[in-house]
N, C-alpha and C positions, 0 to 999 in steps of 0.2 A: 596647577592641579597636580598633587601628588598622585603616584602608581599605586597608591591604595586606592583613595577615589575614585580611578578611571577604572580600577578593576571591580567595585561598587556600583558603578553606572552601569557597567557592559553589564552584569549578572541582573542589574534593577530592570533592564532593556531586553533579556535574554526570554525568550518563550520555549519550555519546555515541553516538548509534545511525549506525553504520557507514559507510561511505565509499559514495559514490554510483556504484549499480552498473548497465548497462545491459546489458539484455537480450533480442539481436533474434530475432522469428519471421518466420514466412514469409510476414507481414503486418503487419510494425510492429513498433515500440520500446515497451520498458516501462522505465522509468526510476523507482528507486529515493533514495529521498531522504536526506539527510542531516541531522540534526537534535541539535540537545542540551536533554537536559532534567534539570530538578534532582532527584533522589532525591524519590520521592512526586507527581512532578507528573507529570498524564495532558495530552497532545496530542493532535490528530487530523493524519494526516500522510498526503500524498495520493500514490499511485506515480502514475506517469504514465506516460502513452500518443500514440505519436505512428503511425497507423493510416496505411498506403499503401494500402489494398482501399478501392474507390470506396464500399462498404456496412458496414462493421465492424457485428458485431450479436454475438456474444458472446467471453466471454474464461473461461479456467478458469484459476485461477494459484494455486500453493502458494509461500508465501514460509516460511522457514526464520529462526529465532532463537533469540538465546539466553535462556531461561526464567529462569535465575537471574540476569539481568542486567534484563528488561523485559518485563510481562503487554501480549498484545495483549487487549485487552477487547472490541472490537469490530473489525467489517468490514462493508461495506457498499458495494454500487455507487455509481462517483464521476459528477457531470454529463457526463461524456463522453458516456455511452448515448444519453441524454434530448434531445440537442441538436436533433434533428429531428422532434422529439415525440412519439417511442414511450415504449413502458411498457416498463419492466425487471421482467425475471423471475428473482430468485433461483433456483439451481437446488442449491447447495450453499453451506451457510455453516456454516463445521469452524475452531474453533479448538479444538490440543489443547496446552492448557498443560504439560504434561508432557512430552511431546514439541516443545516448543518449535517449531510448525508453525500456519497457518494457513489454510486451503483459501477460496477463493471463486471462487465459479462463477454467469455470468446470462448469460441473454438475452434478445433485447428483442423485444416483440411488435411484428408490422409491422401497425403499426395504417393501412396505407397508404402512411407515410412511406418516406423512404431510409433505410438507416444509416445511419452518421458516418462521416465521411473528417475527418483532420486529427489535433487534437492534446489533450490536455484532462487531466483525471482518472479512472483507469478505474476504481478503488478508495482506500476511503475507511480509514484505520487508526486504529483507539483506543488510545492507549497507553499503559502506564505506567510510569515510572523503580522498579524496587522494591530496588537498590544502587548501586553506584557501579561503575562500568565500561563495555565499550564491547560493544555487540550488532551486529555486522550483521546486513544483510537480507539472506537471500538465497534468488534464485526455484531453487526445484526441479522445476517445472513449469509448463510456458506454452504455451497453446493459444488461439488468436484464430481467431474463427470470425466470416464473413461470408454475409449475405443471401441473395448469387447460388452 
């Protein structure tokens, strides 16, 4: 097999997860990422979050995909929360692979500290290529909740 053909296959094999989409509230950017990954291969891919509220302390967001193109496996809160040393409190962690939807929701306990202001990872994604084709993400729900 010539290095054209293997690089023909890899790209034929290759799942493109969707074009980067941004998504503003009434307290901040959530930005969605763009990635490719090879049929069978799992990632972790971080959305991001860019918070204008001087306290950021919770987020509830539903991202949308497509099920016969990539399983999310996991979700998890991203270091964003943590940055000032509170605890995260999961409040909702829904992924329905049938419906190709994945729900998370936390907040953070004020252990004393401030929220977060600024920019980070607000969620963590598991994912995995299960054909060839292209998914996007996309938020169907976004709610950013702050301290004060």
């Amino acid at each position: 097999m010539t290095k054209s053909s293997r690089l023909f296959i890899l790209i034929i094999l290759s799942v493109f997860l969707g074009l980067t989409q941004v998504v503003f509230a009434q307290d901040g950017i959530i930005t969605l990422p763009t990635d490719t990954l090879n049929v069978g291969e799992t990632k972790t891919i971080d959305v991001g979050i860019v918070c204008s509220a001087t306290d950021c302390a919770a987020i509830d967001i539903t991202i949308q995909y497509d099920p016969a193109v990539i399983s999310v496996d996991a979700a998890e809160a991203g270091g964003f929360w943590t940055q000032t040393g509170n605890t995260v409190f999961p409040v909702a962690n829904a992924i329905d692979a049938a419906a190709g939807t994945v729900r998370f929701a936390s907040v953070t306990i004020n252990s004393g500290n401030p929220g977060v202001t600024g920019s980070g990872s607000a969620v963590r994604l598991t994912v995995t290529a299960l054909t060839e084709g292209t998914s996007a993400l996309n938020v169907t729900n976004l709610q950013l909740g702050s301290l004060s």
